[in-house]
C-alpha positions as CSV (number, residue, x, y, z in Angstrom):
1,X,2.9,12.3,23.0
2,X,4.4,9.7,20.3
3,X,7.2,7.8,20.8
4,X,9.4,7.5,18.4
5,X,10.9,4.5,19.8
6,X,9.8,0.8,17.7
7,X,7.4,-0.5,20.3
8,X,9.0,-2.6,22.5
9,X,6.2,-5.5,22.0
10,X,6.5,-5.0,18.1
11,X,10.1,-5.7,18.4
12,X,10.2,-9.2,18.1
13,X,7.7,-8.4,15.0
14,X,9.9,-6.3,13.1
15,X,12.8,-9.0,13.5
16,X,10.5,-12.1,12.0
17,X,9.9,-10.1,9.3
18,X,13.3,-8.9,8.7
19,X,14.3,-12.7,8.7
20,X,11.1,-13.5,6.8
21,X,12.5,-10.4,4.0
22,X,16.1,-11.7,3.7
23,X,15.9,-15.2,4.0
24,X,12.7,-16.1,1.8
25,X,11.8,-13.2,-0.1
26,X,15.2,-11.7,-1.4
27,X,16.4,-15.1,-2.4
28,X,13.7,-15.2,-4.8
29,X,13.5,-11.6,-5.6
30,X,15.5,-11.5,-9.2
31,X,13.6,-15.2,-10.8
32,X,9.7,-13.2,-9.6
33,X,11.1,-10.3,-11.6
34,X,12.3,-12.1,-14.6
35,X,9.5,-14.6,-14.7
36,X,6.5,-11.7,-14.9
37,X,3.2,-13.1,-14.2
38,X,4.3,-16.4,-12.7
39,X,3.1,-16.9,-9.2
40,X,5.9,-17.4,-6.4
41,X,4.6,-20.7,-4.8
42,X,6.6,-19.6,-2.2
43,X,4.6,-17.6,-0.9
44,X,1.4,-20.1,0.1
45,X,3.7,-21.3,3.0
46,X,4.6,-17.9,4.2
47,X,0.8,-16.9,4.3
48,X,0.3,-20.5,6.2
49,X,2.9,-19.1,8.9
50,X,0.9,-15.6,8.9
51,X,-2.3,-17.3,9.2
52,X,-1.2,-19.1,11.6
53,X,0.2,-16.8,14.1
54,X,-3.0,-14.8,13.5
55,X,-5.2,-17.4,14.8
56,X,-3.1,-18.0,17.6
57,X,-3.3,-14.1,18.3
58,X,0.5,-13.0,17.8
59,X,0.7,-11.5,14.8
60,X,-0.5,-8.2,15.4
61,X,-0.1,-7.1,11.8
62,X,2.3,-9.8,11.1
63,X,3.5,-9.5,7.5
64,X,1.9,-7.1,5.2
65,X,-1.1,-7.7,6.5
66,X,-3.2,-3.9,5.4
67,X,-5.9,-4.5,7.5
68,X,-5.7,-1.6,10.2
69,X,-8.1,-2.1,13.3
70,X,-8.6,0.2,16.4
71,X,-6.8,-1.8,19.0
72,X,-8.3,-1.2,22.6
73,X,-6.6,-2.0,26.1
74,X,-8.6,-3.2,28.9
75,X,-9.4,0.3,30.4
76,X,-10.7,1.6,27.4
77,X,-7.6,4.1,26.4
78,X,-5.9,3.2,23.2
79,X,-2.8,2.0,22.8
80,X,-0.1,1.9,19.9
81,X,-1.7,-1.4,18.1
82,X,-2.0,-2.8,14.7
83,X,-1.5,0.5,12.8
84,X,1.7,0.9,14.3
85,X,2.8,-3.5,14.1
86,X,1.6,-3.3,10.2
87,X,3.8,0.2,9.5
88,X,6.8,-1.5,10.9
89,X,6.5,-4.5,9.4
90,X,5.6,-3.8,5.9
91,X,8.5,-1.5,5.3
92,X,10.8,-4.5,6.9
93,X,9.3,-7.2,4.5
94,X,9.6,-4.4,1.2
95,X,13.2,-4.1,2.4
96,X,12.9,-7.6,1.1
97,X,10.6,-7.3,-2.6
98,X,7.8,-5.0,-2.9
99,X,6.0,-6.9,-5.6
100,X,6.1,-10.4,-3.5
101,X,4.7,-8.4,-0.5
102,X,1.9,-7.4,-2.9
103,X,1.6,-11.0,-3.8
104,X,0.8,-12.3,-0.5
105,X,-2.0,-14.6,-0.3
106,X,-5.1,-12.8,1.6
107,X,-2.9,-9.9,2.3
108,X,-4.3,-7.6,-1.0
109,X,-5.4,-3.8,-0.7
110,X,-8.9,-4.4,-1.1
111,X,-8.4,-6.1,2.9
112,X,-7.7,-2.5,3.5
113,X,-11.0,-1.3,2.3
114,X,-13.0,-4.2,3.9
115,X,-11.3,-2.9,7.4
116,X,-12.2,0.6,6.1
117,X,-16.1,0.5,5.5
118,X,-18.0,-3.1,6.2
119,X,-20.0,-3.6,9.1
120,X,-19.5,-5.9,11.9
121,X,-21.2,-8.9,10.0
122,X,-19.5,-8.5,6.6
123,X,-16.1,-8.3,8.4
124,X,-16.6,-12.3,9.9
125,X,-17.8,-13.2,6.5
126,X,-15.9,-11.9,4.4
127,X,-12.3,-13.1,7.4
128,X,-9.9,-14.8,5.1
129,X,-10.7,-13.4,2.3
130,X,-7.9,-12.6,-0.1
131,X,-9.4,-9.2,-1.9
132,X,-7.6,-7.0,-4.3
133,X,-8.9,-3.8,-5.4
134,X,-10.0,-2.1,-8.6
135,X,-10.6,1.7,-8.6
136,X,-8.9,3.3,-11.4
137,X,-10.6,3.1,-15.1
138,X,-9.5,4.3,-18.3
139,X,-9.7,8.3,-18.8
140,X,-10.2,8.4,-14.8
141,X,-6.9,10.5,-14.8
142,X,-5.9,10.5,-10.4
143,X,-9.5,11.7,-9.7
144,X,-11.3,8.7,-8.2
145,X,-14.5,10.4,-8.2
146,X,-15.1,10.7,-11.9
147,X,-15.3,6.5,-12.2
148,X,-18.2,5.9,-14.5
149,X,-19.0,2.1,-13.3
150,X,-22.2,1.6,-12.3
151,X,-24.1,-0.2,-9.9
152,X,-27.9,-0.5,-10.7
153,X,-30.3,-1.9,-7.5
154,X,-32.4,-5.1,-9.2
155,X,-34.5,-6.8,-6.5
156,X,-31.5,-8.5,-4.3
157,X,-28.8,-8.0,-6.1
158,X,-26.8,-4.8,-7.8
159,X,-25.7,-5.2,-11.4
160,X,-22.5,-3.7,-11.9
161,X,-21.3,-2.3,-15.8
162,X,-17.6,-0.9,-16.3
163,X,-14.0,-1.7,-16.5
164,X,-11.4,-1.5,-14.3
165,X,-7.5,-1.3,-15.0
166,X,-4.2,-2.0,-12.6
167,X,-6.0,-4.0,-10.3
168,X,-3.4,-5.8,-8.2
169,X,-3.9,-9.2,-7.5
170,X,-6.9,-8.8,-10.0
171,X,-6.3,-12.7,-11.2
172,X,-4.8,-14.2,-8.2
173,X,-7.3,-12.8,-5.3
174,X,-10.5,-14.6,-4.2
175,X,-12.7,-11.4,-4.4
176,X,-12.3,-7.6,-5.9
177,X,-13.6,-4.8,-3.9
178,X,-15.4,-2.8,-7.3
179,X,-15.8,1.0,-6.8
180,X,-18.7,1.9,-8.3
181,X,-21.9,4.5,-8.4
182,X,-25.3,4.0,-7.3
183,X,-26.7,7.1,-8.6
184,X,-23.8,9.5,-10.9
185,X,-26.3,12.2,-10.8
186,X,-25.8,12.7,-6.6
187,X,-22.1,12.8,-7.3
188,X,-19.6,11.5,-5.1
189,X,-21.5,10.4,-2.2
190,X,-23.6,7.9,-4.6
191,X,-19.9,5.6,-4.9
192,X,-19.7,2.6,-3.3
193,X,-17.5,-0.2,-2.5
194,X,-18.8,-3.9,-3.6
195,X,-17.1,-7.5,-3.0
196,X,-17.4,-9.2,-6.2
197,X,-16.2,-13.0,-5.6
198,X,-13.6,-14.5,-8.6
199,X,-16.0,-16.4,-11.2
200,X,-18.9,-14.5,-10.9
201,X,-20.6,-14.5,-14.2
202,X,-19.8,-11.1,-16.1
203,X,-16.6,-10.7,-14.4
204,X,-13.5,-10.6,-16.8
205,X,-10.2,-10.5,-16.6
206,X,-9.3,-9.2,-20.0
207,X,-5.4,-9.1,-19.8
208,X,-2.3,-8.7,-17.3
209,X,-0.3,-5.5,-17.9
210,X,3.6,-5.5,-18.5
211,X,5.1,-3.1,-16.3
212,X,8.2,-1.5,-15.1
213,X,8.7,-2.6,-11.7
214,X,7.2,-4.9,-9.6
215,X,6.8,-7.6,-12.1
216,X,6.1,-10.0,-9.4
217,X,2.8,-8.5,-9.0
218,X,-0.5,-9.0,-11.3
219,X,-2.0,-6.0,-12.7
220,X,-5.0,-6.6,-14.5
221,X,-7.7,-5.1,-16.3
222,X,-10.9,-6.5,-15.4
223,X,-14.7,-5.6,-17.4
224,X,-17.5,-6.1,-15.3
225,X,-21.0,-6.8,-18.0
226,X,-24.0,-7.0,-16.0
227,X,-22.2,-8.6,-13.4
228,X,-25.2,-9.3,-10.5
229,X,-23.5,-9.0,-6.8
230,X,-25.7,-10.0,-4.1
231,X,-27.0,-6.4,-2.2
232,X,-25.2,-7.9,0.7
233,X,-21.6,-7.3,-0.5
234,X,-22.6,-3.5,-0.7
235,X,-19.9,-3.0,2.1
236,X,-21.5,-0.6,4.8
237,X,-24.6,1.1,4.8
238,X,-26.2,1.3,1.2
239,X,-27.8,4.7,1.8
240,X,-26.7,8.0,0.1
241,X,-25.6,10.8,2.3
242,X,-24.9,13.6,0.2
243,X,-23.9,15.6,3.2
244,X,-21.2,12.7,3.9
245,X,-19.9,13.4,1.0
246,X,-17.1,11.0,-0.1
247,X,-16.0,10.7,3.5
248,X,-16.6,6.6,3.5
249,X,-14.9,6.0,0.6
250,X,-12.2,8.0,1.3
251,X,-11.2,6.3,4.7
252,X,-10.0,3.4,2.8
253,X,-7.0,5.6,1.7
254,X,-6.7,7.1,5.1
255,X,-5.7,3.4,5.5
256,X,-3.6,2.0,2.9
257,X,-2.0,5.3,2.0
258,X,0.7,4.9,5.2
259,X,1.0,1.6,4.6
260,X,2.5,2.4,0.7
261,X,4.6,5.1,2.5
262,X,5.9,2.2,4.2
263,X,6.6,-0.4,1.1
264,X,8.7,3.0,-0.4
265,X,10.9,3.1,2.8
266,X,11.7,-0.2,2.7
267,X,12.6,-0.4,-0.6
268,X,15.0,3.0,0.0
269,X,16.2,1.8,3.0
270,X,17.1,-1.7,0.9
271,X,19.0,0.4,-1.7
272,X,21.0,2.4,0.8
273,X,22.3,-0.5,3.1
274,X,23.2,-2.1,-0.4
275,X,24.9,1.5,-1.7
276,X,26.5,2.0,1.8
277,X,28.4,-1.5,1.3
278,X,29.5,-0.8,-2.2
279,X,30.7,2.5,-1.2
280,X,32.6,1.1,1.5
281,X,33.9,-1.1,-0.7
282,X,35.3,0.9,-3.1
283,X,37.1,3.0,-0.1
284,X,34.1,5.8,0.8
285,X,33.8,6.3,4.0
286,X,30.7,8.0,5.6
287,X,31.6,9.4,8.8
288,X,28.4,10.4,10.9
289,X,30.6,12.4,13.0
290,X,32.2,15.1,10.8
291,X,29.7,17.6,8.6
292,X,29.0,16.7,5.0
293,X,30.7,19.5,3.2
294,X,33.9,18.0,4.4
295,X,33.4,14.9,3.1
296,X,33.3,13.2,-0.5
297,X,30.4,14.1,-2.6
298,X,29.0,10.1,-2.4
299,X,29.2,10.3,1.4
300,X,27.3,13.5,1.7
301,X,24.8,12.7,-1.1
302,X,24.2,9.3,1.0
303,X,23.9,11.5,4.4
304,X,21.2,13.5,3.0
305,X,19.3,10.6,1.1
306,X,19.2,9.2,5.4
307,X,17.8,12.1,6.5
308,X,15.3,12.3,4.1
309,X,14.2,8.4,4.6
310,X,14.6,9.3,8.4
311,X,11.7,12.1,7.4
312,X,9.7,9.7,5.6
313,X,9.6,7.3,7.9
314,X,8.7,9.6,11.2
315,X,5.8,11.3,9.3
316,X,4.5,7.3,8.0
317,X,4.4,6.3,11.9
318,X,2.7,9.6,12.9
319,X,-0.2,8.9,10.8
320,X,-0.1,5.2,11.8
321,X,0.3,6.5,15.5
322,X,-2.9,9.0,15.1
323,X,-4.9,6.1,13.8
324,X,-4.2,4.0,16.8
325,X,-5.1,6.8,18.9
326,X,-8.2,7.3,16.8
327,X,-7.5,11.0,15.7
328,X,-8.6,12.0,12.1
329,X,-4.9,11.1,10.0
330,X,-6.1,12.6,6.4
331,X,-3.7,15.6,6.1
332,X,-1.2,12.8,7.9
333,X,-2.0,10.1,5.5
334,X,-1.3,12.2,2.4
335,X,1.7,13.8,3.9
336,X,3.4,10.7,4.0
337,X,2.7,9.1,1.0
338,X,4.1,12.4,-0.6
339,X,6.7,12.4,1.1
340,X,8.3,8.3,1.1
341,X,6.7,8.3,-2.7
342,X,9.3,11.1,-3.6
343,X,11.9,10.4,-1.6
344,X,11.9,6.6,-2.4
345,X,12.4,6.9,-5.8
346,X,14.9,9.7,-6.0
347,X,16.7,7.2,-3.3
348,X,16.9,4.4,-5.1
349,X,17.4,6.2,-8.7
350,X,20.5,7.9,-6.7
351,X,21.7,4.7,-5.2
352,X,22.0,3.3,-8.9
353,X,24.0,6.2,-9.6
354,X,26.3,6.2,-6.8
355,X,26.7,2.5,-7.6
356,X,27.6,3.3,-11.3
357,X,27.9,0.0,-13.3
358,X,26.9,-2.0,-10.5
359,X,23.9,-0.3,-10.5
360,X,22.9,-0.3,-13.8
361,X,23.4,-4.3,-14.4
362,X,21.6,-7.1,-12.8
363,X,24.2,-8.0,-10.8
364,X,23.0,-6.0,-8.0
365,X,19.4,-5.4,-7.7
366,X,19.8,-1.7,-7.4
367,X,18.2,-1.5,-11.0
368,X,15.1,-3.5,-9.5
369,X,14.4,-1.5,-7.0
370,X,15.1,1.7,-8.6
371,X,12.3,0.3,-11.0
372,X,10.2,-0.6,-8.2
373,X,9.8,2.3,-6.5
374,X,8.7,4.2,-9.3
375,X,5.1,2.7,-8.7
376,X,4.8,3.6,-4.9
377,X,5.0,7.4,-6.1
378,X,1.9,7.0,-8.3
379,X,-0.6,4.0,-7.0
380,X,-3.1,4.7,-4.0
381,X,-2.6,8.8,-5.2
382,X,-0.1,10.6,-7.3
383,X,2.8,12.8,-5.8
384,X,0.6,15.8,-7.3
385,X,-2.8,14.3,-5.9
386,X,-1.3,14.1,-2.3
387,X,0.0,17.6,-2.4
388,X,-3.4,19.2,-3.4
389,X,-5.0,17.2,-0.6
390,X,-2.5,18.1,1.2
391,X,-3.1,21.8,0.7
392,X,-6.3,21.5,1.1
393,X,-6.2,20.7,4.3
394,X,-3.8,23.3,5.7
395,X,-5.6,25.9,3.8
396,X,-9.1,24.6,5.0
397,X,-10.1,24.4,1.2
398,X,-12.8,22.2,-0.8
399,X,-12.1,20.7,-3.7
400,X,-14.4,23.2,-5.5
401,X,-12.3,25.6,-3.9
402,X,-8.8,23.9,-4.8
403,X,-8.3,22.4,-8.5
């Protein structure tokens, strides 16, 4: 049965990263944002610390680390592990910036797809690594099966032809794990992940976007022109099982899908200890013990915004729980992206109206996150994509079968 309890051995976990969140990422969060594209230098020393404690085998998903392993005890039954460690500390260290957690050195999503899919060899050559990752491409729409790059089998290596847009970390990271088909005529089960190392020739990074939020964070567009990738850096097994489907593919966002339910409940929960403090301020007082109909409207607006971050967050830690436990987390996975995507942004969108002027300015960084959050609703699976998946599942539907 899952505990809902923080684990007691991730305890001390959750508190470095709360200390890392307020003392070295929120100090810096408002010059990241204003200064778009610049890289916070202040991060190489936080990634030292992380790499660090990983080599010295305590930081079991220290920092925002997206690499989720099967953690086994001694006897063989499996325990709550790094799924669990990397839940709970991600949503502390968003509570600081989202966009500087996505700018961690070595710490990029395609780490999450290298956990997901590469064999036992590729995952000690490929340790240390810093990979982002590049799905989406222009007219893909939220369907990640209908990517036209290819990857074309030439002796021992695979030449790769297409372009690429929002890849985070796409300029900054060492490597980009490319999406791409062996064979579009066998579908879905022909895509494949490759590593493609920074510098290879016919690998370019054509522009960094401008966004909303999480200006911290490169986004880039990236062409790939007869880009050769040693057959090596296929990660997993080259062969094309039709029956499989898009099963190996997929299992990357059975990963990092919890894991972006976690940066939106840290960002929430940021904007409501902020919002609870003005409110206070200004003479509101939220009283846990009395019903919300008998209280002002901000208090009872702020008691359900809890209990819908209180949702999101027990439904992100099921599906990091199942994966510890190694039960299938698809439906799970989806279910709480949906939900901390939604509920994060009307959160912090509220928050900054609760807050009224001091929302809206810069003197707070209500705005910010408000701004943020937008992105964790859409990336890694729209609202709309997670709720047809979603359905799919309960109803025991294909995707043929549910549009």
């Amino acid at each position: 049965m899952i505990n809902l309890e923080t684990p007691k051995k991730h305890r001390t976990l959750v508190d470095q990263a709360h200390q890392v969140a307020m003392n070295m990422l929120r100090p810096i969060s408002r010059k990241y944002d204003r200064a778009e594209h610049s890289y916070p230098k202040e991060l190489d020393m936080l990634a030292a610390m992380i790499d660090g404690l990983s080599e010295s085998g305590t930081a079991e998903g220290a920092g925002a680390a997206p690499v989720i392993k099967e953690r086994k005890s001694d006897d063989g039954s499996v325990r709550n592990g790094a799924n669990i460690a990397s839940i709970l500390s991600v949503a502390e260290m968003c509570w600081g910036d989202t966009a500087l957690l996505l700018s961690m050195p070595r710490q990029g999503l395609g780490n999450a797809a290298i956990a997901s899919v590469a064999d036992a060899e590729q995952q000690q050559r490929l340790k240390g690594t810093w990979a982002a990752m590049a799905i989406t491409e222009p007219g893909m729409g939220s369907d990640s099966a209908a990517l036209t790059t290819t990857a074309i089998l030439d002796g021992d290596h695979y030449v790769i032809n297409g372009e690429k847009i929002f890849v985070t970390a796409g300029e900054r990271a060492d490597a980009v794990v490319v999406w791409a088909s062996l064979d579009k005529s066998l579908g879905r089960a022909a895509i494949k992940s490759f590593v493609v190392e920074k510098g290879t020739p016919g690998m370019k990074v054509e522009r960094l976007e401008h966004k909303l939020g999480i200006r911290a964070s490169d986004t880039a567009v990236i062409t790939f022109t007869d880009c050769r990738v040693p057959a090596e850096n296929l990660l997993g097994s080259p062969d094309i099982d039709v029956k499989a489907g898009f099963g190996g593919a997929m299992a990357t966002f059975d990963n990092t899908r919890p894991l972006v339910a976690a940066m939106a409940i840290g960002c929430a929960r940021a904007a409501l200890d902020l919002t609870r403090d003005l409110l206070e301020q200004a003479g509101v007082v939220i009283d846990y013990d009395r019903p919300a109909l008998v209280q002002s409207a901000a208090a009872a607006k702020f008691l359900q915004m809890e209990a819908d971050l209180e949702g999101a967050q027990m439904l992100a830690l099921q599906a990091a729980w199942m994966a510890d436990n190694k039960k299938p987390n698809s439906l799970e996975a989806s279910m709480s992206k949906a939900k901390a995507g939604r509920v994060g942004s009307d959160i912090t969108l509220s928050c900054v109206e609760l807050a009224g002027t001091l929302g809206y300015s810069e003197t707070e960084l209500l705005e910010k996150w408000g701004r943020d959050s937008k992105i964790l609703d859409i990336f890694e699976g729209t609202q709309q994509i997670q709720q047809l998946i979603v359905a799919r599942r309960v109803l025991g539907l294909s995707s043929a079968e549910l549009k």
